[in-house]
Backbone of each chain as ProteinMPNN parsed JSONL, in Angstrom:
{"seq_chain_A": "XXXXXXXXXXXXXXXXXXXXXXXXXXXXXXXXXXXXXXXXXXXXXXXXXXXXXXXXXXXXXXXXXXXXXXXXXXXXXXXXXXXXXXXXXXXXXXXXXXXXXXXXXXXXXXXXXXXXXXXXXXXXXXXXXXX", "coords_chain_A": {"N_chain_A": [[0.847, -1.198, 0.0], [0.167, 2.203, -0.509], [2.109, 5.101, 0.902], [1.786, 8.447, 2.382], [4.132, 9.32, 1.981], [4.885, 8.576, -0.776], [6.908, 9.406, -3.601], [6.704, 9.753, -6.836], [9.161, 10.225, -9.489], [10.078, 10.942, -13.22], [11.781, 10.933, -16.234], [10.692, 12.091, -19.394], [11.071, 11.547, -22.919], [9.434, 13.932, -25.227], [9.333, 13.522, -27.731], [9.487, 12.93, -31.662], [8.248, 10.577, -32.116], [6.732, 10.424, -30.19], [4.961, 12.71, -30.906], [3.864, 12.47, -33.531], [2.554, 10.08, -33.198], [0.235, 10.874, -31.549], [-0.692, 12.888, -32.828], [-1.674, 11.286, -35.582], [-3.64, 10.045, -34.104], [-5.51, 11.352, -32.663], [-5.899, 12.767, -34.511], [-5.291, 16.148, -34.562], [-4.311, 18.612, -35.717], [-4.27, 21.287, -35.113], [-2.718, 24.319, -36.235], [-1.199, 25.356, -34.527], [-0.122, 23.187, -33.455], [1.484, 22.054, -35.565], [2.115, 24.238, -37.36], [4.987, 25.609, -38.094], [5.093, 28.196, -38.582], [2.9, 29.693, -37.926], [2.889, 28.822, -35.187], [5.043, 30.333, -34.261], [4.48, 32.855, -35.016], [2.018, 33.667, -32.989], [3.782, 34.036, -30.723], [5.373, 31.997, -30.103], [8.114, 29.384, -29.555], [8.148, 27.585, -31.385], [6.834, 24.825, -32.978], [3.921, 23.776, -30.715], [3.906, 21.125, -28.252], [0.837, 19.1, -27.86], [-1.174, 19.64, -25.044], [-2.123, 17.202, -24.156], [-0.81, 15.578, -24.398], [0.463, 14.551, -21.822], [-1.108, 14.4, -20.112], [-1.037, 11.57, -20.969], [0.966, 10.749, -20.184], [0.53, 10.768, -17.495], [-1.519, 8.886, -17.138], [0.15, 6.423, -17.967], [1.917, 6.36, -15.608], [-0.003, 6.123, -13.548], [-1.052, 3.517, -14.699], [1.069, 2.3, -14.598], [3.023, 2.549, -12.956], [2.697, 2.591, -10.05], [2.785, 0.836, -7.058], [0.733, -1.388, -7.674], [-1.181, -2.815, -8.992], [-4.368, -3.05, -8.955], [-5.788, -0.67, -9.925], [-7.913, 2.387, -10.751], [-8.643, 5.076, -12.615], [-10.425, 7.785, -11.26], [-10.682, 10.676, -11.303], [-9.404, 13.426, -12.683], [-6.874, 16.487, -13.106], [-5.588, 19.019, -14.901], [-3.389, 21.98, -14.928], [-2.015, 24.002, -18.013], [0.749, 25.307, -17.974], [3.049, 26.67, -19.365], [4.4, 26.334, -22.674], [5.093, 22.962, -24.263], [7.798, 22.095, -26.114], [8.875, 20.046, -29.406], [11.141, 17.197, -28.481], [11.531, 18.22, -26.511], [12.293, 17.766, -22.796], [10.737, 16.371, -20.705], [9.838, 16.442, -16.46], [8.48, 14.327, -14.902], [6.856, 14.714, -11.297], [5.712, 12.999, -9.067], [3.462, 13.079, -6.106], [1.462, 11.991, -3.128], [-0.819, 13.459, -2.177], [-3.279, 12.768, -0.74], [-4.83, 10.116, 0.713], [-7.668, 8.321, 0.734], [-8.776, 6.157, 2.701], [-11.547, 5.432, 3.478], [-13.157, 5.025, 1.272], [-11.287, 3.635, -0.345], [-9.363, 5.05, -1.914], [-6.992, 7.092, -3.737], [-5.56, 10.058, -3.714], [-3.318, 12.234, -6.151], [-1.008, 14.544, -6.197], [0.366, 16.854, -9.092], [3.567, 17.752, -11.06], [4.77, 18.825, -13.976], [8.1, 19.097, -14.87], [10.496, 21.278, -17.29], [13.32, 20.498, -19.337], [14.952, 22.945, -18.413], [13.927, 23.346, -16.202], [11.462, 24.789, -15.546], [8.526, 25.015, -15.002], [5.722, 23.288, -16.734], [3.499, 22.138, -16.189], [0.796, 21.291, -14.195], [-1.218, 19.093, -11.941], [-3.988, 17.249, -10.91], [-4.716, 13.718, -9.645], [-7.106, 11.285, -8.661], [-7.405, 8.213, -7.908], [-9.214, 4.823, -8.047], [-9.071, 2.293, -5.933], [-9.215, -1.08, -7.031], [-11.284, -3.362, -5.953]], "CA_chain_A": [[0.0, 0.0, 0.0], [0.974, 3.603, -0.819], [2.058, 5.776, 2.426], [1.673, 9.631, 2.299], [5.361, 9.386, 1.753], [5.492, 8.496, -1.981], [6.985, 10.326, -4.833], [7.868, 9.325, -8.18], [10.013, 11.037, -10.547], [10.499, 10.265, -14.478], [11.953, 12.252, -17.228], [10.197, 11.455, -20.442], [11.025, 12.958, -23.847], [8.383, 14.678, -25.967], [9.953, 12.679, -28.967], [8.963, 12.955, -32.863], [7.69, 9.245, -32.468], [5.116, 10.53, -29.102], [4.184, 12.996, -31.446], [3.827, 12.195, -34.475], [1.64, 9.114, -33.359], [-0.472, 11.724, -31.047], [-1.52, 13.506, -33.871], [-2.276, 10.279, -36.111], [-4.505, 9.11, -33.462], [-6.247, 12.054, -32.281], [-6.166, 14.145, -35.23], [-5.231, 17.113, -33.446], [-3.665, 19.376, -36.826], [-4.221, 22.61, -35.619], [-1.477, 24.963, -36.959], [0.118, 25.548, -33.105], [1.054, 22.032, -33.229], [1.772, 21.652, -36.878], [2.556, 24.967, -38.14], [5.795, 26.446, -37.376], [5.121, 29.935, -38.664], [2.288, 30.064, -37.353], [3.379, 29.264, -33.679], [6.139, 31.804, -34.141], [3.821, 34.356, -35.313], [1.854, 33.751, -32.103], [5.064, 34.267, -29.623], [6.228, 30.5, -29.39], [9.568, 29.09, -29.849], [8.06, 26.516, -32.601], [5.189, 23.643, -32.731], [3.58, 23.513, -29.552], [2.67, 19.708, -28.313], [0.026, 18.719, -27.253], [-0.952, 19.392, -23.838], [-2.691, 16.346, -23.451], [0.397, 14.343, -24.355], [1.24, 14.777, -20.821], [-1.728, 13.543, -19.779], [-0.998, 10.178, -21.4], [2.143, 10.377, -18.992], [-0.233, 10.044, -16.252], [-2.049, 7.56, -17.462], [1.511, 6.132, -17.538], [2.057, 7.029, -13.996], [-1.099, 5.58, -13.043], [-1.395, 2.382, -14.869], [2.116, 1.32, -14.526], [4.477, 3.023, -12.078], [2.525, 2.335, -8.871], [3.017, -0.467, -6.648], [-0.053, -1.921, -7.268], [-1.906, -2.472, -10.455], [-5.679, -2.796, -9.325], [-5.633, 1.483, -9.779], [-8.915, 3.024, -12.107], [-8.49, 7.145, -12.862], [-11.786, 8.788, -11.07], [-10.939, 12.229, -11.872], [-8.059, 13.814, -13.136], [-7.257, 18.18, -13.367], [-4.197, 19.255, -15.729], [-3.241, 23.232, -15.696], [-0.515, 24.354, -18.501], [1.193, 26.735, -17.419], [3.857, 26.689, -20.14], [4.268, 25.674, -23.857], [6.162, 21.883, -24.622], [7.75, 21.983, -27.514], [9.335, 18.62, -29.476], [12.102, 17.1, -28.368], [11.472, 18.557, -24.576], [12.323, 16.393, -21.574], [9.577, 16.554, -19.169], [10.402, 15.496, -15.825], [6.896, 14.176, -14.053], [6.866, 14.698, -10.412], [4.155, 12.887, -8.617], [3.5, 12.612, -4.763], [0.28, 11.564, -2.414], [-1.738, 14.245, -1.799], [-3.9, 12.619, 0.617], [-5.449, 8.9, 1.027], [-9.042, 8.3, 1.779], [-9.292, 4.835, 3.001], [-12.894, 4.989, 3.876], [-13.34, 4.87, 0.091], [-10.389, 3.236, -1.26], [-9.006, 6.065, -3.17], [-5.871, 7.779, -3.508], [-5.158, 11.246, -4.709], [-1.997, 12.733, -6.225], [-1.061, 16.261, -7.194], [1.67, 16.157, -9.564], [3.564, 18.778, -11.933], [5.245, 18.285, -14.871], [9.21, 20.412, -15.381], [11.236, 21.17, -18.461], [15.006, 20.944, -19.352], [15.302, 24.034, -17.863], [13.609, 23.335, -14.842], [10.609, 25.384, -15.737], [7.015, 24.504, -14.726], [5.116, 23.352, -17.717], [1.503, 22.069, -16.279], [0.448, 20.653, -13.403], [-2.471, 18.626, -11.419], [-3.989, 16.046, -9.447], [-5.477, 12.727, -10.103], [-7.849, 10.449, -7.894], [-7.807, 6.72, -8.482], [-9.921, 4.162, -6.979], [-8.349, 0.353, -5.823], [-9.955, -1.817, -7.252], [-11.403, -4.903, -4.847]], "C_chain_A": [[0.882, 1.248, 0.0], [0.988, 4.386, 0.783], [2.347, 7.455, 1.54], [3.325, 10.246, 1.684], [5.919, 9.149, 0.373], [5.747, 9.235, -2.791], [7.298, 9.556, -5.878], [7.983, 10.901, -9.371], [10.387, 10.165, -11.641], [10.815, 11.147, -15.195], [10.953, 11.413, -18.231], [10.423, 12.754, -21.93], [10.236, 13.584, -25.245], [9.166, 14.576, -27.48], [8.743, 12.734, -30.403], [7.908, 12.184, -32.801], [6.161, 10.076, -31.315], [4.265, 11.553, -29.803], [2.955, 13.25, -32.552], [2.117, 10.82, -34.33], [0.635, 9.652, -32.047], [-1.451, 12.277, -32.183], [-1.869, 12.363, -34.87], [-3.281, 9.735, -35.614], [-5.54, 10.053, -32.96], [-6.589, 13.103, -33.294], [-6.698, 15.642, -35.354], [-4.811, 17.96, -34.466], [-3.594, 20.898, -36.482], [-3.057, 23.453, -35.551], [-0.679, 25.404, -35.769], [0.608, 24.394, -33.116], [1.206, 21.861, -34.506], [2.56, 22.622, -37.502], [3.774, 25.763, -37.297], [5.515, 27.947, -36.866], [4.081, 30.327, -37.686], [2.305, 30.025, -35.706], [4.175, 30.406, -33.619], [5.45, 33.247, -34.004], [2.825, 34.675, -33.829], [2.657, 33.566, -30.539], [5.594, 32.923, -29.061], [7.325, 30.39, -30.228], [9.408, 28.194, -31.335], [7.092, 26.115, -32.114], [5.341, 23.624, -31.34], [3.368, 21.804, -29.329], [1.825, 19.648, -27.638], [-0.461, 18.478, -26.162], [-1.518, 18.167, -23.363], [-1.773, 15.001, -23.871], [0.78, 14.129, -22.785], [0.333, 14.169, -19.918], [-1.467, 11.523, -20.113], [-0.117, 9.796, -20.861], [1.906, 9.762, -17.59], [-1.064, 9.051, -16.132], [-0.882, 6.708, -17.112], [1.644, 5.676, -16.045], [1.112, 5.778, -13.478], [-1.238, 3.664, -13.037], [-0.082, 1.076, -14.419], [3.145, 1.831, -13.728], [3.846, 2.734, -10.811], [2.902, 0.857, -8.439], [2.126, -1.65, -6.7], [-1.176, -1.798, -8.672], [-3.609, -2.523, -10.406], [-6.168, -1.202, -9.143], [-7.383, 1.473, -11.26], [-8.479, 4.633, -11.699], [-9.909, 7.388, -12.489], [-11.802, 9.774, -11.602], [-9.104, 12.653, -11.931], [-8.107, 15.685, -13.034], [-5.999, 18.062, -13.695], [-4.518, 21.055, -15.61], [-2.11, 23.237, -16.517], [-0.362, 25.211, -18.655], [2.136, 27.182, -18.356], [3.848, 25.596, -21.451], [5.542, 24.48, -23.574], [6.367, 22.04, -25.676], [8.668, 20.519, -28.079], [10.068, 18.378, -29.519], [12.528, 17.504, -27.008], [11.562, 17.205, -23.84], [11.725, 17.088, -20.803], [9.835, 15.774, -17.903], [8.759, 15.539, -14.776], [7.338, 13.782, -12.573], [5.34, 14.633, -10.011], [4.285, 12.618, -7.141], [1.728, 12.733, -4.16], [-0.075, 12.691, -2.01], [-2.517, 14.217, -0.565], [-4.737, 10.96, 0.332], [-6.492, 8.881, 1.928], [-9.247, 6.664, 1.738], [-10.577, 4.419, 3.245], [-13.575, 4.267, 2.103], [-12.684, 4.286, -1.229], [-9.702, 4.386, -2.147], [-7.917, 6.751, -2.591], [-5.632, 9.336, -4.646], [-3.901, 12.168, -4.374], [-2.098, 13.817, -6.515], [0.517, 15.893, -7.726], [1.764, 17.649, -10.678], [4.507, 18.267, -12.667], [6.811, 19.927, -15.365], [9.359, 20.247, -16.5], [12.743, 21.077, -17.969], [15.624, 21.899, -18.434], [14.587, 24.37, -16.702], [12.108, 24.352, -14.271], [9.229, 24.684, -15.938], [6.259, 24.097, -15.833], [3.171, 23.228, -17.455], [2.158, 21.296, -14.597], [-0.841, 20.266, -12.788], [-2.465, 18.309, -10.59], [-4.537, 15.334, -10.166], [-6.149, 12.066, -8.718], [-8.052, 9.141, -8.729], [-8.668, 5.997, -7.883], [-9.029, 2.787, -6.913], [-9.227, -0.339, -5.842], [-10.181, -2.916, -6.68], [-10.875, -6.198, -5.521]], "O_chain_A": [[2.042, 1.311, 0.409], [0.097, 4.272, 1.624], [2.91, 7.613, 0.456], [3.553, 11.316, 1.119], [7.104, 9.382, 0.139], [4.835, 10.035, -2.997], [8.175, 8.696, -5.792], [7.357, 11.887, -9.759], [10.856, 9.038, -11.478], [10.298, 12.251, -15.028], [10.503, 10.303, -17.947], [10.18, 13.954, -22.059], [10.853, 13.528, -26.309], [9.484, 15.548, -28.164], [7.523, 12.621, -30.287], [6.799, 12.557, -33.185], [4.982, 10.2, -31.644], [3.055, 11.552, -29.577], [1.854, 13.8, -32.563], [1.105, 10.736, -35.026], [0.183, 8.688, -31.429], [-2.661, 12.096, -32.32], [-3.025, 12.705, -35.119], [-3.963, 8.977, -36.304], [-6.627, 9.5, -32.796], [-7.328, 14.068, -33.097], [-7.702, 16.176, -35.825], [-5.053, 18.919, -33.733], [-3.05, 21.706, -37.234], [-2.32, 23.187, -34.601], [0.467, 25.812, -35.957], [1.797, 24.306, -32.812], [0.7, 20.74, -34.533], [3.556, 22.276, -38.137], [3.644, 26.352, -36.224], [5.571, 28.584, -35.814], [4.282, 31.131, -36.776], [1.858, 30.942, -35.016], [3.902, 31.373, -32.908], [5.667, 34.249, -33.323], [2.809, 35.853, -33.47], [2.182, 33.076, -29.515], [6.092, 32.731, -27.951], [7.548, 31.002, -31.272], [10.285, 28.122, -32.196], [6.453, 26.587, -31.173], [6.411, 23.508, -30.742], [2.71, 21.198, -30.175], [1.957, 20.218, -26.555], [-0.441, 17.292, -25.831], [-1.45, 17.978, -22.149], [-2.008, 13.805, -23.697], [1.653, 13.267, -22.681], [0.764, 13.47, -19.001], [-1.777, 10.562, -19.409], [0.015, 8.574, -20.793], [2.468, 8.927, -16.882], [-1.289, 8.426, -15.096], [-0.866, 6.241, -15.973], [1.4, 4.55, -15.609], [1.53, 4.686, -13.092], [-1.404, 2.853, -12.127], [-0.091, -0.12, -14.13], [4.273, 1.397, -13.961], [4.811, 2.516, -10.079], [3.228, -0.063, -9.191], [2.378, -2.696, -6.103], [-1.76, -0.81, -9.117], [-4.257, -2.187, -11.398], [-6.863, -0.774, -8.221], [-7.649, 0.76, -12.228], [-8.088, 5.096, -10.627], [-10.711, 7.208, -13.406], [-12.711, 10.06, -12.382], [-8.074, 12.254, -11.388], [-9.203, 16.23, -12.904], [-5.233, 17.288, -13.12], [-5.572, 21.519, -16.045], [-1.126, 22.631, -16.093], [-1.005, 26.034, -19.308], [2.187, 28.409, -18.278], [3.463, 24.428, -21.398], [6.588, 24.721, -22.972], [5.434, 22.166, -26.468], [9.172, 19.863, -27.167], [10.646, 18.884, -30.48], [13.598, 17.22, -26.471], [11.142, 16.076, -24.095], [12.025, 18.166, -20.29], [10.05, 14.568, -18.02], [8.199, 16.467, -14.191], [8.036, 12.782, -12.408], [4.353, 15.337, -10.222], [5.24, 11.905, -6.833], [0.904, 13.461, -4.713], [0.707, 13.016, -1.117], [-2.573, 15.053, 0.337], [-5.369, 11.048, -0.72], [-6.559, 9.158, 3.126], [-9.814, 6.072, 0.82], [-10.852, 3.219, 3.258], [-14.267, 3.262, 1.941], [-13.031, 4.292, -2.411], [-9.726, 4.165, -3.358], [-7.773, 7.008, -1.396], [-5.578, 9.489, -5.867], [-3.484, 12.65, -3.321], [-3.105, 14.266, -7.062], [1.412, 15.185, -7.265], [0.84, 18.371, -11.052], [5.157, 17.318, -12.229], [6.678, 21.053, -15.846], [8.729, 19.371, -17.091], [13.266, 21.362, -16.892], [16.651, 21.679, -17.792], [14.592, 25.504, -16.224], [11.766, 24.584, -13.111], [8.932, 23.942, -16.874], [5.848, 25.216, -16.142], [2.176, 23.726, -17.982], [3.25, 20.974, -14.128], [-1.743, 21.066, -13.032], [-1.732, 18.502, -9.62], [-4.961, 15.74, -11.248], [-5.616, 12.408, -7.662], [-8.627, 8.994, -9.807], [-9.08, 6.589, -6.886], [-8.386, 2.373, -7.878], [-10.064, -0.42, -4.943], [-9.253, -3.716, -6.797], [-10.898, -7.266, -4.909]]}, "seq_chain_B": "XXXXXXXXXXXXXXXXXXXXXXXXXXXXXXXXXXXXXXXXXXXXXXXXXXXXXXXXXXXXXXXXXXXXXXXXXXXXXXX", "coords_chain_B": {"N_chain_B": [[-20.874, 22.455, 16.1], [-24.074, 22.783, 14.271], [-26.387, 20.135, 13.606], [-28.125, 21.027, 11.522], [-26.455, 22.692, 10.313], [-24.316, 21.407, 9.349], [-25.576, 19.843, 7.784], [-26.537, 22.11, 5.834], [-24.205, 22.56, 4.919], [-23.249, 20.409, 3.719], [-25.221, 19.782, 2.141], [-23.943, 21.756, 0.466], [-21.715, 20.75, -0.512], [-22.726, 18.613, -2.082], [-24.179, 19.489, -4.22], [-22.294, 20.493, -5.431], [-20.391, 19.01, -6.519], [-22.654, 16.466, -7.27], [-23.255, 18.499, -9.432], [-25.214, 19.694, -9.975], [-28.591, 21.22, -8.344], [-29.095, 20.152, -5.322], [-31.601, 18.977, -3.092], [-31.365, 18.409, -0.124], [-32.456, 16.14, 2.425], [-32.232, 14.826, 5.68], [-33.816, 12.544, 5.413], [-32.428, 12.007, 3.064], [-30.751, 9.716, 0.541], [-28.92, 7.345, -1.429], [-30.707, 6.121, -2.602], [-32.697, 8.122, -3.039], [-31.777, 10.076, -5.024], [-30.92, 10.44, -7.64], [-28.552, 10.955, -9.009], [-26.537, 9.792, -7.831], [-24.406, 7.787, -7.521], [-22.108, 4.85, -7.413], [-19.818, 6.008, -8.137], [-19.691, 8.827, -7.844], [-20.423, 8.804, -5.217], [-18.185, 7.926, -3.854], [-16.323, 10.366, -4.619], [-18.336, 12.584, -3.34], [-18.099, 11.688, -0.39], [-14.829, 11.999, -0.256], [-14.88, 15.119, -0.843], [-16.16, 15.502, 1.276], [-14.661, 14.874, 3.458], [-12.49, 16.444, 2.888], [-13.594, 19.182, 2.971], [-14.333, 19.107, 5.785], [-12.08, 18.328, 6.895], [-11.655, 15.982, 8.122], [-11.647, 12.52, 8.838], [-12.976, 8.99, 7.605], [-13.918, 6.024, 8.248], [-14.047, 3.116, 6.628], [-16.279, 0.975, 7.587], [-17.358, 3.467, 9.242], [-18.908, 4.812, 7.018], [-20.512, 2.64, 5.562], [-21.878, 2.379, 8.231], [-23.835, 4.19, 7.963], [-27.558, 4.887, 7.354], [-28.553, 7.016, 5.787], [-28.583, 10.31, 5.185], [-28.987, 12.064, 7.08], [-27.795, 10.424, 9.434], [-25.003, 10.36, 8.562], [-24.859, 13.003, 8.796], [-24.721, 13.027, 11.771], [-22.743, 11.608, 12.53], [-20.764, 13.744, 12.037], [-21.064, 15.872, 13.194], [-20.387, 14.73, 15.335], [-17.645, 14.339, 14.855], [-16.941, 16.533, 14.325], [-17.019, 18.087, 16.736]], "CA_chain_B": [[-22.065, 23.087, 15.072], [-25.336, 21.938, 14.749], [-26.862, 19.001, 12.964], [-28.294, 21.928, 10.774], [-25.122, 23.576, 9.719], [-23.733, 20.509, 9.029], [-26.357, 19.598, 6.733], [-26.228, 22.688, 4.927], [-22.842, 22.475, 4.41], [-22.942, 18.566, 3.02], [-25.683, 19.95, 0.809], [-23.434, 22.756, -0.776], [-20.737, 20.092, -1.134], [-23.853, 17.633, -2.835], [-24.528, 20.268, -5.321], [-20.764, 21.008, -6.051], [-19.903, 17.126, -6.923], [-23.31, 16.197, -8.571], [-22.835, 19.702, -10.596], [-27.139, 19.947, -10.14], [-28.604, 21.623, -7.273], [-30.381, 19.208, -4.913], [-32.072, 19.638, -1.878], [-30.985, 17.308, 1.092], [-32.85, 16.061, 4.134], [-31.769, 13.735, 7.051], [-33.669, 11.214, 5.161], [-32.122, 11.595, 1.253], [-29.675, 8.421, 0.213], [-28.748, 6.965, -2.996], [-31.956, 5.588, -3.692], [-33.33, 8.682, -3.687], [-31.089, 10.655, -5.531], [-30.758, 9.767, -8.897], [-26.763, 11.001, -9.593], [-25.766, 9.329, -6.547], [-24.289, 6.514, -8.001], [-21.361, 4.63, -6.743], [-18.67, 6.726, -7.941], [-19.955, 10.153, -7.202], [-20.216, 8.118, -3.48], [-16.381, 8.022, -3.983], [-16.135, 11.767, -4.536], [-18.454, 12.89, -2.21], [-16.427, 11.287, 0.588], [-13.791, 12.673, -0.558], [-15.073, 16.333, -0.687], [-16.882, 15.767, 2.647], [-13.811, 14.469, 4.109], [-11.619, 17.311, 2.894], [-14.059, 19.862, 3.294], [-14.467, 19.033, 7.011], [-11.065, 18.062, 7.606], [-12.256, 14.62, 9.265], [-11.561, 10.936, 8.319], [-14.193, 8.66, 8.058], [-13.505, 4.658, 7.618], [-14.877, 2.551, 5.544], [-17.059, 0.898, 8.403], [-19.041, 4.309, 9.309], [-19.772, 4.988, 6.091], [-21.652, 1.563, 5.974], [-23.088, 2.219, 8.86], [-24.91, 5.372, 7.635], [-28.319, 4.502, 6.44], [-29.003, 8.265, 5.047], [-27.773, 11.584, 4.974], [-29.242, 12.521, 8.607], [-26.984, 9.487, 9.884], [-23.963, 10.872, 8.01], [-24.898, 14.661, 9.461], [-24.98, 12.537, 13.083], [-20.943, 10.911, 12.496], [-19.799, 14.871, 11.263], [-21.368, 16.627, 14.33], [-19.577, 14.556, 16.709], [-16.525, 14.406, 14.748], [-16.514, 18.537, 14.506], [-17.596, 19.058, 17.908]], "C_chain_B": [[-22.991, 21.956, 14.958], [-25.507, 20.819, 13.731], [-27.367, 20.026, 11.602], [-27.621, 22.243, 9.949], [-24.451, 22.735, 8.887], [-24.187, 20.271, 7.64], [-26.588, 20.53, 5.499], [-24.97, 22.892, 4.296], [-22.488, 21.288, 3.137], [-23.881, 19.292, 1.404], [-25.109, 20.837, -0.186], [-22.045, 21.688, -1.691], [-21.735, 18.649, -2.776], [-23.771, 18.295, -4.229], [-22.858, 20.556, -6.334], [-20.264, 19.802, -7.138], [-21.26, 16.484, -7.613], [-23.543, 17.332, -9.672], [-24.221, 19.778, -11.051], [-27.301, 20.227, -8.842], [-29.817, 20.339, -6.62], [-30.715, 20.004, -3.242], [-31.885, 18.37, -0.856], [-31.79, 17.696, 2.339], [-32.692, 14.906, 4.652], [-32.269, 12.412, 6.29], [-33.559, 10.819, 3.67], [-30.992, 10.3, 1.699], [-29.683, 8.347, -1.106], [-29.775, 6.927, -3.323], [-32.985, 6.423, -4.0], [-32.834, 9.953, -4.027], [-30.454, 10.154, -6.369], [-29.341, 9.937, -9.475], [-26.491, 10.326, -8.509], [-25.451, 7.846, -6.545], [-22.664, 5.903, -7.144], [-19.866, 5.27, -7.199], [-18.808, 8.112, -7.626], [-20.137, 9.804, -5.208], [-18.764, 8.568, -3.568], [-16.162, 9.683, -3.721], [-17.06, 12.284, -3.663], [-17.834, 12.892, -0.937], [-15.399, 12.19, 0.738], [-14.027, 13.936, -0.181], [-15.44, 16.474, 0.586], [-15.46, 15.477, 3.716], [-12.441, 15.937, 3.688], [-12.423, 18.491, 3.639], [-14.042, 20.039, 5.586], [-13.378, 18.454, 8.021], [-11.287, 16.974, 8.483], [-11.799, 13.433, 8.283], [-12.293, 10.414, 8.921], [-13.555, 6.364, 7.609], [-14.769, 4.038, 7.128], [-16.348, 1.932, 6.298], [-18.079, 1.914, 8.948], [-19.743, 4.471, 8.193], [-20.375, 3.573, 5.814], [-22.596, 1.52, 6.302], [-24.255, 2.907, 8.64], [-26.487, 4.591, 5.907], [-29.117, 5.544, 5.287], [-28.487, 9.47, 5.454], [-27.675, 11.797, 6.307], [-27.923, 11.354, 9.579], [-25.393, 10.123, 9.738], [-23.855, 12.438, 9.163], [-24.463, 14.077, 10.994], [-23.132, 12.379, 13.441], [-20.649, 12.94, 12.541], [-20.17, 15.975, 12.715], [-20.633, 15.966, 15.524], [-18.353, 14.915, 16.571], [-15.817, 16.051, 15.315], [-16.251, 18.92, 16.269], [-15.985, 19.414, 18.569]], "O_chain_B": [[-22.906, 20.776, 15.3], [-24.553, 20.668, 12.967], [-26.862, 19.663, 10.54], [-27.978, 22.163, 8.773], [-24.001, 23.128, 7.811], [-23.525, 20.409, 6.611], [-26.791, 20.073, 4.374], [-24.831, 23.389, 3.179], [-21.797, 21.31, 2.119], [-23.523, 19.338, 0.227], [-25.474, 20.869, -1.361], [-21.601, 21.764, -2.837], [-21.377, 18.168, -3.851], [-23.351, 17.703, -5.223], [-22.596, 20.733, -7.524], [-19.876, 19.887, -8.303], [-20.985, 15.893, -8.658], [-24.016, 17.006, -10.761], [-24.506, 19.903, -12.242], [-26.506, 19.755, -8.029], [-30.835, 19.844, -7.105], [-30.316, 20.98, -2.608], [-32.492, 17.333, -1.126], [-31.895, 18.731, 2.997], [-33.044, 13.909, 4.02], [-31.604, 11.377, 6.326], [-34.131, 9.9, 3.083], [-30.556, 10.032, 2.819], [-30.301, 9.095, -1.863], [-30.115, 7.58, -4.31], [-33.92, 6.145, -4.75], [-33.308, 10.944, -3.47], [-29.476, 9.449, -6.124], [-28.946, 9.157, -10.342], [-25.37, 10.823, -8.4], [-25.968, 6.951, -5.876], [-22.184, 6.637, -6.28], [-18.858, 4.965, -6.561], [-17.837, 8.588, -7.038], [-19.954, 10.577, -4.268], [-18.426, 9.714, -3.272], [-15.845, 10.104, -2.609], [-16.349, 12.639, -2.723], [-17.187, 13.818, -0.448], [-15.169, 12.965, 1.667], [-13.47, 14.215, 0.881], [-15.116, 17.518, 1.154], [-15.465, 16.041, 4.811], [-11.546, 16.146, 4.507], [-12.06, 18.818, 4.769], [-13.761, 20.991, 6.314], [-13.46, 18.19, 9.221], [-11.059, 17.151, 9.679], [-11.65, 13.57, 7.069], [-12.615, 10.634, 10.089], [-12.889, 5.888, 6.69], [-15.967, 4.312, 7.191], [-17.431, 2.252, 5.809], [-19.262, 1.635, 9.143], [-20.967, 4.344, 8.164], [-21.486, 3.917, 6.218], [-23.671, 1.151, 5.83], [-25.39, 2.536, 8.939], [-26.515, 4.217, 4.734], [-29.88, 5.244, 4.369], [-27.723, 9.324, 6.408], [-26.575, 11.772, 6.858], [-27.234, 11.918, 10.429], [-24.699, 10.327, 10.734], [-23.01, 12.741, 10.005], [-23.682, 14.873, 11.516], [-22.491, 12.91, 14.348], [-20.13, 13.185, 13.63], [-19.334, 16.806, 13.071], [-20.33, 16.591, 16.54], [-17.73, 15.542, 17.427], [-14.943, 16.493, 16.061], [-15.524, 19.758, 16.802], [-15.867, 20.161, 19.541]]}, "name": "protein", "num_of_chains": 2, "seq": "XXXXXXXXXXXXXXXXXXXXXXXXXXXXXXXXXXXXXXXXXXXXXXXXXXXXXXXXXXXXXXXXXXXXXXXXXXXXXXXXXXXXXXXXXXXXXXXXXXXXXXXXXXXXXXXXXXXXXXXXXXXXXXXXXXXXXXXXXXXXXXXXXXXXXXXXXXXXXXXXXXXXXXXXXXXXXXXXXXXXXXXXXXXXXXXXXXXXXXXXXXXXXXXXXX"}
């Protein structure tokens, strides 16, 4: 069982391949993640990705980094606070929030850095343990 | 705080977490409250348990056969 005491830490890197097969699957095209110019022209460094790539980290997180695989996602909350762009290393910091045993459920708050050590998004999730 | 207070409180958290306004009395429950399914149970809990800064185990909530029951556990806990 999880104690109030857990963290995990992962880098992960916002790779051609995670994006490339993001946008094949969600057919997500619009011109911040596709179009250079057009990010540029709206004050970004280049293609934005996808903030909900980062979500699929926590899914990640969720389905396969705990100690304990009967986990379901109740509710999830993502803010992004900063643009990813491709080829970023995200480093996902997750720790226990708070454990409600009356109900089985565990909830994390978790934020997601860059390279440069700069905040990109962050949340919380609630799982349930499954009997 | 009173059995009252309590109850209006649970009901602002009710309304927050089924995201519809309901009206709670001592003797609402699931069965008669049609969002009040077993995962909004989950989150309720939850909210009622943050909100009120209390832990509740899995055994009271059991024991509670309706809201008024629930209001009964949160008035002692507070007091």
């Amino acid at each position: 069982m999880i104690t109030k005491e857990f963290v995990f830490t992962k880098t992960f890197t916002i790779s051609e391949k995670v994006y490339s097969n993001f946008l094949e699957t969600f057919q997500d095209h619009n011109p911040l993640h596709t179009n250079k110019e057009f990010a540029t022209s709206h004050g970004f460094e280049g293609i934005v990705m996808h903030g909900n790539i980062l979500n699929g980290i926590i899914s990640y997180f969720i389905g396969e980094c705990l100690p304990m695989k009967n986990v379901i996602i109740h509710m999830q909350t993502i803010k992004f606070l900063n643009p990813v762009y491709l080829n970023d290393d995200v480093t996902l910091v997750a720790e226990v929030e708070d454990i409600y045993e009356s109900v089985n459920s565990i909830a994390f708050k978790f934020y997601f850095n860059n390279q440069s050590g700069k905040k990109v998004a962050k949340g919380t999730v609630q799982i349930g343990l499954l009997k | 705080m009173t059995k009252e207070e309590v109850l209006a409180q649970v009901n602002n958290i009710f309304n927050d977490v089924l995201d519809e306004p309901v009206v709670l009395n001592y003797d609402s429950s699931a069965s008669t409250i049609d969002e009040w399914d077993s995962l909004t149970h989950i989150q309720l809990v939850v909210a009622i348990e943050k909100h009120f800064k209390q832990k509740f185990t899995s055994a009271e909530i059991q024991s509670w056969k309706n809201v008024g029951e629930m209001c009964d556990s949160l008035v002692k806990k507070v007091a």
